[in-house]
C-alpha distance (Angstrom), angle and dihedral (degrees) to the residues before:
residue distance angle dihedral
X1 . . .
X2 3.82 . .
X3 3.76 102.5 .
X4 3.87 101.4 175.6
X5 4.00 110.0 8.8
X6 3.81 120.1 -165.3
X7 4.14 131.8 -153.6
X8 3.31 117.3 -148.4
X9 3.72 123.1 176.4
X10 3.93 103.7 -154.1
X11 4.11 121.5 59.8
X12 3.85 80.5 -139.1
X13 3.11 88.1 67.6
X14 3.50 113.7 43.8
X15 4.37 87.4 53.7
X16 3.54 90.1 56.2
X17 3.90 96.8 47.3
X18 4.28 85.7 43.1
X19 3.84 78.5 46.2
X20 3.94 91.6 56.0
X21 3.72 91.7 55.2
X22 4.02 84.4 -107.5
X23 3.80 87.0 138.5
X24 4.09 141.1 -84.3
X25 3.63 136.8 -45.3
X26 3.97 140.6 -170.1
X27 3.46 107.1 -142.7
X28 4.08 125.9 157.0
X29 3.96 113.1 -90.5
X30 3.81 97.7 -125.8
X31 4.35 81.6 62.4
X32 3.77 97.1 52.3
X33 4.13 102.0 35.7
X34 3.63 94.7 106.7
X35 3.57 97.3 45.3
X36 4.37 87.0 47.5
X37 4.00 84.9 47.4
X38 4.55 87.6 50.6
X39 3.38 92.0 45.7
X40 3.62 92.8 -121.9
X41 3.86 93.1 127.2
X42 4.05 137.9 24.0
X43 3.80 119.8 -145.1
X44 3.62 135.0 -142.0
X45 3.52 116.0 -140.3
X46 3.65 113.0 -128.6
X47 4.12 122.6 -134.9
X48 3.62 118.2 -86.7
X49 3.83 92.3 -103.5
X50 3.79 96.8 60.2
X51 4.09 92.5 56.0
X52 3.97 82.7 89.8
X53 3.85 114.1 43.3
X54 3.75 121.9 156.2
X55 3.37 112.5 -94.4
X56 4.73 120.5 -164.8
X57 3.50 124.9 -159.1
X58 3.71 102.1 -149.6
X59 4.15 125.4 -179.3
X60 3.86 122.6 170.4
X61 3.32 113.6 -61.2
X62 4.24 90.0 -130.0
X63 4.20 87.6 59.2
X64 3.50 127.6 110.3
X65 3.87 116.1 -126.8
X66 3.70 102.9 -122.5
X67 4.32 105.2 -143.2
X68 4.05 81.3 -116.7
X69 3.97 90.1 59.1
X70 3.71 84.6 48.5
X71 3.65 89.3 51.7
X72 4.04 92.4 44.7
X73 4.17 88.3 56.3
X74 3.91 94.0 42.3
X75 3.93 81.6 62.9
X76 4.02 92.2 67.3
């Protein structure tokens, strides 16, 4: 249970605050590598069946979609 959760809106951060013993995060690997590689942070691994989670692109619903955007989602 999550007894005092914290927003942060820079990755940077959220390592250094998991860094200062302030508490956990879940964060994609490609993000925290370096830190893993300094030894700055440890990772859990995660079960098997949360290597594929759904991931949503959302925008506001009054925006235009730009053809590039359209390009950028084509690519997943």
């Amino acid at each position: 249970m999550i007894h005092h959760p914290i927003e942060f809106n820079y990755l940077n951060a959220i390592v250094a605050s998991v860094s200062a013993g302030l508490g956990i995060s879940l964060l994609p690997k490609k993000v925290v590598q370096t830190y893993l590689a300094q030894g700055t942070i440890k990772e859990i691994p995660l079960p098997e069946n949360f290597s594929t989670l759904p991931v949503s692109f959302i925008y506001r619903k009054d925006h235009i979609m730009t053809q590039s955007f359209q390009e950028f989602i084509k690519t997943f």
